[in-house]
C-alpha positions in Angstrom: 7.3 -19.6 -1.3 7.8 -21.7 -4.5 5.5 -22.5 -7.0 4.5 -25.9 -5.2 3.9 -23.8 -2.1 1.7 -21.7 -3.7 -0.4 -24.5 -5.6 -1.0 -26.0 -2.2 -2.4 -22.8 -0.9 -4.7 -21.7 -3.8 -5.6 -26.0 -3.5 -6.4 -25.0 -0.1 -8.3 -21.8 -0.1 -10.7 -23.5 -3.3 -11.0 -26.5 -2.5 -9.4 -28.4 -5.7 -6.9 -31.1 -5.8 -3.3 -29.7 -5.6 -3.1 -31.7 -8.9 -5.3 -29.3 -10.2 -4.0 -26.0 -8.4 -1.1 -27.0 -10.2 -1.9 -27.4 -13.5 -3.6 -24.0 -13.3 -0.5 -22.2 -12.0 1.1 -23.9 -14.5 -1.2 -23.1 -17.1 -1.2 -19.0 -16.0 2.4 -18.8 -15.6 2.6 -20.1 -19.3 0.0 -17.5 -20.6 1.7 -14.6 -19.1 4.9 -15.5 -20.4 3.3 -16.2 -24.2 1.7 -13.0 -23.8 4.7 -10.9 -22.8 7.0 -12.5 -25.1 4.2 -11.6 -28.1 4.4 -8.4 -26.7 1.6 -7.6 -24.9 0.6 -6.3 -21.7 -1.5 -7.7 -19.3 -3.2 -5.9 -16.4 -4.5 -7.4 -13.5 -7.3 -4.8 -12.3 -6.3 -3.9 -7.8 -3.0 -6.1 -8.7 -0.5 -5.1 -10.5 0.4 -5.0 -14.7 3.0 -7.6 -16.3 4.7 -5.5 -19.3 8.2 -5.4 -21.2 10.6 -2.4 -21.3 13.8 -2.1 -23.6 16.5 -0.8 -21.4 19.2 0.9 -22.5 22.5 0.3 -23.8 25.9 0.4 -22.0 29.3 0.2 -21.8 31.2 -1.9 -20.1 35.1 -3.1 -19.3 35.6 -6.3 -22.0 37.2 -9.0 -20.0 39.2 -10.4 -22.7 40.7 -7.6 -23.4 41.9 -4.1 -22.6 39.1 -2.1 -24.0 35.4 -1.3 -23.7 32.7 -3.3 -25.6 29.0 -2.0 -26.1 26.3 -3.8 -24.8 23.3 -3.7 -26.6 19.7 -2.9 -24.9 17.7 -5.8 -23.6 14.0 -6.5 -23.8 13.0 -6.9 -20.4 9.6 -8.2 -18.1 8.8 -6.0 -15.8 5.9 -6.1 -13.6 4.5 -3.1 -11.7 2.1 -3.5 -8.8 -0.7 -2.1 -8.5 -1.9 0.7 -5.7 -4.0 -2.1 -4.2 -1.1 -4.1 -3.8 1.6 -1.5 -2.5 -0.9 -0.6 0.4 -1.7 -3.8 1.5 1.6 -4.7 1.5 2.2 -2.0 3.6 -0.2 -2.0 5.9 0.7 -5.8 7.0 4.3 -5.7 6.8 5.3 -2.1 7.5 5.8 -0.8 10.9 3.6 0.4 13.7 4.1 3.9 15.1 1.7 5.2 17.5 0.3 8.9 16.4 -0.8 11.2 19.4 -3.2 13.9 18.7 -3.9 16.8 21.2 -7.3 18.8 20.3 -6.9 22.2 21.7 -10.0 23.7 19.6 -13.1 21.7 22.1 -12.5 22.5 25.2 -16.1 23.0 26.1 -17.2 19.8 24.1 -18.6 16.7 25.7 -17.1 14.3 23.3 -14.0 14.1 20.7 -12.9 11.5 18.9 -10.2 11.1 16.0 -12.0 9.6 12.5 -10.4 8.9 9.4 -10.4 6.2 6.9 -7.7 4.1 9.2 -11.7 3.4 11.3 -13.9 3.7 8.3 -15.0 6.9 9.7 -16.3 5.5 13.0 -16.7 8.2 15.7 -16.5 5.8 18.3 -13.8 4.0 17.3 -11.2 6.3 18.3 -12.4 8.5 21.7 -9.9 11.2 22.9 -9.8 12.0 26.7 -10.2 15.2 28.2 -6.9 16.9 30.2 -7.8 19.1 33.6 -7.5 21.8 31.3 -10.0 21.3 28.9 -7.9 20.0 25.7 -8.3 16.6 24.6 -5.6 13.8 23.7 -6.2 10.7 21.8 -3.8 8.4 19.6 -3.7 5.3 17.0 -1.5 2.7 15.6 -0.7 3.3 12.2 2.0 2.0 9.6 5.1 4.3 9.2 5.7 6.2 6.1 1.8 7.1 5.2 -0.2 9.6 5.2 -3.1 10.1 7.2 -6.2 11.8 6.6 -8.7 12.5 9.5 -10.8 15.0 11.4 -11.4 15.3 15.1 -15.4 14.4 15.5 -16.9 17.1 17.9 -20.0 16.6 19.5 -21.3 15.3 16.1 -19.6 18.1 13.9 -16.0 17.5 12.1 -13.7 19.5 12.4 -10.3 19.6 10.8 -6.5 19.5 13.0 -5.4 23.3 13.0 -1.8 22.2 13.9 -1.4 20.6 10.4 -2.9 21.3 6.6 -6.2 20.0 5.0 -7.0 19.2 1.5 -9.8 20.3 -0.5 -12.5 18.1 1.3 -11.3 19.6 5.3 -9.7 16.6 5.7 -6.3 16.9 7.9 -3.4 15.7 6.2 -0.5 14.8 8.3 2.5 12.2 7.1 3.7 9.6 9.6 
């Protein structure tokens, strides 16, 4: 997307002229480059922080020459997002995996479902089904590479996954 782009779709989403949009792109892109080149750091709160780093200096062949020439350490922007960001980053572009869960621990229960933060806790969001022999199987779409925390909702009591560890609060944790 280039900076037009973008105008057009903050133009869009607030209902100003594009003219506008981008004269206030404009306008940020400037202030975050005066700030960072005065040295400051800027922190955008659930976004992300705009700062400068000074690398490190290195060595490298000189290309005139036979030798080795020094290079100095830059100055550096360097912007760093955010946990906000990184999660919904990942959980629109990473990949789905379905999870199964078997619940071995209810077999006289009348109802099991799986809860956890990926259904905002909602018992009835995730039901399991009961086998023939009493255990109970259930699963979700998730994004590969987290971690999830849930517990199986029994009959109105929760109850944490045996098969893998829980954290302080009982809540299973289990990496995808």
């Amino acid at each position: 997307m280039t900076k037009d782009e973008l105008a057009g779709v903050v133009a869009q989403k607030t209902g100003v002229s594009r003219k506008v949009a981008r004269s206030v792109l404009a306008a940020l892109l400037d202030t975050i480059a005066e700030q960072l080149c005065s040295g400051e750091i800027i922190y955008l709160r659930g976004f992300g922080c705009f700062e400068t780093k000074e690398g490190r200096s290195r060595r490298a062949r000189d290309p005139q020459g036979d030798g080795i020439i020094e290079i100095p350490p830059r100055i550096r922007p360097l912007f760093r997002p955010y946990n906000d960001l990184k999660d919904a980053v990942q959980e629109k572009l990473g990949k789905r995996v379905t999870v199964d869960f078997l619940c071995l621990s209810a077999k006289n229960a009348l109802t099991v479902s799986i809860v956890g933060k990926f259904n905002n806790w909602n018992q009835a969001t995730n039901p399991m089904q009961r086998l023939p022999d009493g255990s109970w199987v259930g699963e979700i779409q998730a994004v590969s590479g987290q971690t999830l925390k849930y517990q199986y909702w029994i009959d109105g009591t929760l109850e944490s996954d045996p098969a893998f560890p829980s954290d302080s609060k009982g809540n299973t944790v289990r990496q995808i």
